[in-house]
C-alpha positions in Angstrom: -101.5 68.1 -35.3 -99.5 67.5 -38.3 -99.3 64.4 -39.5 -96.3 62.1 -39.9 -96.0 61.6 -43.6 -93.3 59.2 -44.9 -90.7 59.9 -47.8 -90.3 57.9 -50.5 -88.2 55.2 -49.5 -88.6 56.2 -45.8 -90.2 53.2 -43.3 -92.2 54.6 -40.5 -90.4 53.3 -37.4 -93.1 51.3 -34.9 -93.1 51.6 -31.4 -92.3 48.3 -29.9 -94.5 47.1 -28.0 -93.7 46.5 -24.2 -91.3 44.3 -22.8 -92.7 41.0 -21.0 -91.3 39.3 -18.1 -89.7 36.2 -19.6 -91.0 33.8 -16.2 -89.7 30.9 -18.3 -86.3 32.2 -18.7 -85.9 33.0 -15.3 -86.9 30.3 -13.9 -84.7 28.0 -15.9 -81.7 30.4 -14.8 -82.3 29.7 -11.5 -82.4 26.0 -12.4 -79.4 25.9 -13.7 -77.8 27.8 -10.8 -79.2 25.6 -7.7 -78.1 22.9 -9.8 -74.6 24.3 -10.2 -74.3 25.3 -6.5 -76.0 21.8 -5.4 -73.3 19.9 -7.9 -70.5 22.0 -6.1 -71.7 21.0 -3.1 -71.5 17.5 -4.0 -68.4 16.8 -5.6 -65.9 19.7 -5.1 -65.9 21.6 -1.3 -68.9 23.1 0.9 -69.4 25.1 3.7 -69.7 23.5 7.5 -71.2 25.0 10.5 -69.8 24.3 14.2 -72.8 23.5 16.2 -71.3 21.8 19.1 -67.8 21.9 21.4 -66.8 18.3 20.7 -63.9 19.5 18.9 -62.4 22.1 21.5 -60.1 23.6 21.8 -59.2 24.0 18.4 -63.1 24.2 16.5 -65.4 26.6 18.2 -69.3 27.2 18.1 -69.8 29.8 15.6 -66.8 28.7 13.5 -67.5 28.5 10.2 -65.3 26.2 7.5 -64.8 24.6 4.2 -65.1 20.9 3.7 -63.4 19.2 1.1 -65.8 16.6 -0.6 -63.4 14.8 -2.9 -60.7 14.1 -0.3 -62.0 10.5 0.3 -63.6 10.0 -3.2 -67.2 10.2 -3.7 -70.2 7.9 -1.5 -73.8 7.8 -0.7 -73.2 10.8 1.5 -71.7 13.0 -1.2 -74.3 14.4 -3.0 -76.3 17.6 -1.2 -80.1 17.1 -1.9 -82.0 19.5 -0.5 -85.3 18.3 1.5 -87.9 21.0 1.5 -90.1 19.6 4.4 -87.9 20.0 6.3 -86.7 23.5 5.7 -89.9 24.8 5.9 -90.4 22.7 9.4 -86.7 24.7 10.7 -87.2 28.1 9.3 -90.9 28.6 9.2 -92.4 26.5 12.0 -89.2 26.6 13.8 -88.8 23.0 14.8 -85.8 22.1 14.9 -84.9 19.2 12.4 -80.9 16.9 12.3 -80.7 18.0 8.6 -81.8 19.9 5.8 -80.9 17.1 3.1 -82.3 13.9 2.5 -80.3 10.9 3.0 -79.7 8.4 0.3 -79.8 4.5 1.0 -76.2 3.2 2.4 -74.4 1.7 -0.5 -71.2 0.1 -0.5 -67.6 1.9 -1.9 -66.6 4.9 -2.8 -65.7 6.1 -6.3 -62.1 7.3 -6.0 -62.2 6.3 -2.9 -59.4 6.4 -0.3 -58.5 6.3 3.5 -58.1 9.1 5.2 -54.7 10.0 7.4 -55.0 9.4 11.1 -55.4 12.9 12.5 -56.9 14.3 9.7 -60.2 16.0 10.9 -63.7 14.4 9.2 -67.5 15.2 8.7 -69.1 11.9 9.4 -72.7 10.8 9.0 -73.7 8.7 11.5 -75.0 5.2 10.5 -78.7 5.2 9.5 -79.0 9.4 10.2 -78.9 12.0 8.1 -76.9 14.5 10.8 -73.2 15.5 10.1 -70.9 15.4 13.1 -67.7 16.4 12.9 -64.4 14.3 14.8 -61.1 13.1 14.1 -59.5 9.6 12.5 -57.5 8.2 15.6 -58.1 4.8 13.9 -58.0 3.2 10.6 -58.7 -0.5 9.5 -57.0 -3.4 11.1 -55.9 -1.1 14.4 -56.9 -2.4 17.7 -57.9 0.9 20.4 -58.4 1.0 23.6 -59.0 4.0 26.0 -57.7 3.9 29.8 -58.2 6.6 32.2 -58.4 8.6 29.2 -55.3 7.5 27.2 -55.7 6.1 23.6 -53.7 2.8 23.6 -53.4 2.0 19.7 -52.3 -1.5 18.7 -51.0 -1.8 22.7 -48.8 1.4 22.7 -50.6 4.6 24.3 -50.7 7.8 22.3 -47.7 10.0 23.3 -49.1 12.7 25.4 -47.5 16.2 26.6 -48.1 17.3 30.2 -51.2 19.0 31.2 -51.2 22.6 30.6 -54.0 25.4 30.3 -55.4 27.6 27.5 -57.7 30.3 28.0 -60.8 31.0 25.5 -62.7 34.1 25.0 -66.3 33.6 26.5 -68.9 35.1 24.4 -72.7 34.2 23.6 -71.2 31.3 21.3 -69.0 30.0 23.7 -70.6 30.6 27.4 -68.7 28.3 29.4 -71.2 26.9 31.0 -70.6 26.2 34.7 -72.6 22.6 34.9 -70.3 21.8 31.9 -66.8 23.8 32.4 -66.7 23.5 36.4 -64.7 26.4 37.5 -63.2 27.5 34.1 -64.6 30.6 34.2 -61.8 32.8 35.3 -61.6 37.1 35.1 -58.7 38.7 34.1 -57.0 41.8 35.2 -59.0 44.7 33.3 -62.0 42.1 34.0 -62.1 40.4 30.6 -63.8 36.8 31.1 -62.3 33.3 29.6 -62.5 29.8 29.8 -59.6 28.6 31.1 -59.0 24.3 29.7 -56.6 22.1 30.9 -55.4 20.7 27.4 -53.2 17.7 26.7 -51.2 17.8 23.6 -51.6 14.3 21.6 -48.9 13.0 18.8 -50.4 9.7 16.9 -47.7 7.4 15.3 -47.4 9.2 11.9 -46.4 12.5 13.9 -49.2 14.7 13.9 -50.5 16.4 16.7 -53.0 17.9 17.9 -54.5 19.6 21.0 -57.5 18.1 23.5 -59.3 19.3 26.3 -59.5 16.7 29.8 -62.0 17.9 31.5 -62.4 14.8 34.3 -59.9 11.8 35.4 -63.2 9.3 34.8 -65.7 10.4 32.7 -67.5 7.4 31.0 -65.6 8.0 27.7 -61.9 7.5 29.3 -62.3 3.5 29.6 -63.7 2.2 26.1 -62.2 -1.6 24.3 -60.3 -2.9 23.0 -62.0 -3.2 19.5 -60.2 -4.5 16.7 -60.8 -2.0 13.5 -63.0 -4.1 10.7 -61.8 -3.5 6.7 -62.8 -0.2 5.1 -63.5 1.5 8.9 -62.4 4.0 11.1 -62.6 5.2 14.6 -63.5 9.0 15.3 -63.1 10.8 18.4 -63.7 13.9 19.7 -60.9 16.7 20.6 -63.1 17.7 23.6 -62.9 13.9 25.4 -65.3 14.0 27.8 -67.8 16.5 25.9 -67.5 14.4 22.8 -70.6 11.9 21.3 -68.2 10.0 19.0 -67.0 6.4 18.6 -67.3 5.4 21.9 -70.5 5.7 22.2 -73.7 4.1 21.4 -75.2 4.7 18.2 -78.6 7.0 18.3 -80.6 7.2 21.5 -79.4 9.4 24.8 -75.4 8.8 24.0 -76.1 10.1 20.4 -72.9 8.5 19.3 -71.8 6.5 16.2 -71.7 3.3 17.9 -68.0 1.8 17.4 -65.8 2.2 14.4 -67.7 3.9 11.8 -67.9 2.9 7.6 -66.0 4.7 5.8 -68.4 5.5 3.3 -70.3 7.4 5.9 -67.6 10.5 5.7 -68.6 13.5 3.8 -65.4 14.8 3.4 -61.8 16.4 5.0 -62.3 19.5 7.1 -59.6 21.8 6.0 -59.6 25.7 7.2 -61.5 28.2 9.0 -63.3 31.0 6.7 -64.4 33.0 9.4 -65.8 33.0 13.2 -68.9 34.2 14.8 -69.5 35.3 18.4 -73.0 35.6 18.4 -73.9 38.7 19.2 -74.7 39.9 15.3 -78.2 40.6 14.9 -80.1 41.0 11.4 -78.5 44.5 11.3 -75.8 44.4 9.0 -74.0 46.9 10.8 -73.4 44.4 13.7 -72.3 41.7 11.3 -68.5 43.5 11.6 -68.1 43.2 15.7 -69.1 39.7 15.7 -66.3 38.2 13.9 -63.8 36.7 16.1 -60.1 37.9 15.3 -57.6 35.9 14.7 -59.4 32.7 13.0 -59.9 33.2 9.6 -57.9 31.3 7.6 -56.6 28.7 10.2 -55.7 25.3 8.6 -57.4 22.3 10.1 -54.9 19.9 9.1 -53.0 19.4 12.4 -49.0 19.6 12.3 -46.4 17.1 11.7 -43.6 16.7 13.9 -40.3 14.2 12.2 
């Protein structure tokens, strides 16, 4: 074979040798982008999963939403810090854990902090848990509420109600409508399509917004509650779902699993305010059935309840 000879002038060009795998460089990218995406999180908006029906008929199991974090200011439930123990505990060992952050210590105020709107539908962290619950602000700080057979009576005026009426849900392997819980809501349709069919009372609070709620019984042990006068800087939450709802009538922790009275309001994580998209349940890891299981219809809807004059 011939041999390469160079020209006056000429530089032999050198094979480079091969490229490494910068680990270092990687790795600080991905730093810097759970850090970004944790800081979102934090301080601007994230996403919130329905786990529960305490907030039918308008937020469904498998609803999935955006959460404004800055609504209210900034607390010691703001920021999003992710605890590994007990991801690995969920997802790998598959025991079921309240939360996959850690909690910081309660401390008092909010930066930029404000009160929200009655209405206006909250993530809450109970009091010394790291869970999020989700309920609405039916009372803010000096209020005194009372529930009676069911109706709010705020500052000795009940809560304007509409008359009963009945709204039919899809059932699907989200929403099941369980007999022992939804007696007789099951109901067939003609061409034998399945819903839950709620008898739902339509509340207006005194600044005009309104909002639906499901009354399920005429004495379940929510419907009497009070009267409690509202302390400084508090608020009281309540389920939309009134007698499927662990909320601010209830105890604090143990069986009841509620938030035990008017609740701090540094303990809420921010405003609740629309609907990305809905889940039925049925998807599998496929991705093809990722598709079918959206529910139509609910991307998109504003959770910010309307205002009548």
């Amino acid at each position: 074979m011939a041999e390469e000879i160079a020209l006056p002038g000429e530089d032999i060009a050198e094979t480079p040798p091969a490229a490494r795998f910068d680990w270092w460089g990687e790795a600080k990218g991905l730093f810097w982008l759970i850090l970004a995406v944790l800081g979102f999180h934090s301080f601007i908006a994230k996403p919130f999963y329905i786990p529960s029906e305490s907030m039918l008929p308008g937020l469904m199991v498998g609803d999935r939403l955006v959460v404004s974090k800055f609504a209210y200011g900034w607390s010691f439930v703001s920021p999003t810090i992710p605890d590994p123990v007990a991801i690995v505990k969920d997802v790998v060992l598959h025991r079921p854990v309240d939360s996959w952050s850690v909690q910081l210590p309660f401390l008092h105020g909010r930066l930029f902090g404000r009160l929200p709107e009655r209405g206006d539908v909250v993530i809450v962290t109970p009091p010394g848990q790291s869970s999020d619950y989700i309920k609405r602000v039916i009372g803010l700080p000096g209020d005194t509420l009372a529930v009676r057979r069911g109706v709010v009576i705020l500052n000795g005026r009940p809560i304007a109600r509409g008359p009963l009426h009945y709204r039919d849900l899809p059932v699907d392997a989200n929403a099941t409508c369980d007999p022992a819980q939804y007696y007789g809501a099951r109901t067939v349709l003609a061409g034998g399509r399945i819903v839950c069919r709620l008898p739902i009372v339509t509340e207006t609070l005194p600044n005009g917004r309104r909002y639906d709620t499901v009354d399920l019984e005429p004495d379940s042990p929510g419907d009497y509650y009070g009267p409690v006068k509202i302390p400084a800087d508090h608020v009281f939450l309540m389920g939309d779902n009134r007698d499927r709802s662990a909320d601010s009538r209830f105890a604090l922790g143990g069986f009841e699993r509620g938030l035990g009275g008017p609740v701090p309001y540094e303990n809420l994580g921010g405003r609740a305010e629309f609907i990305t998209f809905s889940v039925d349940g049925q998807a599998t890891w496929n991705p093809l059935t990722w598709p079918g299981a959206l529910r139509p219809g609910r991307a998109g809807t504003s959770l910010h309840p309307a205002r009548i004059p």
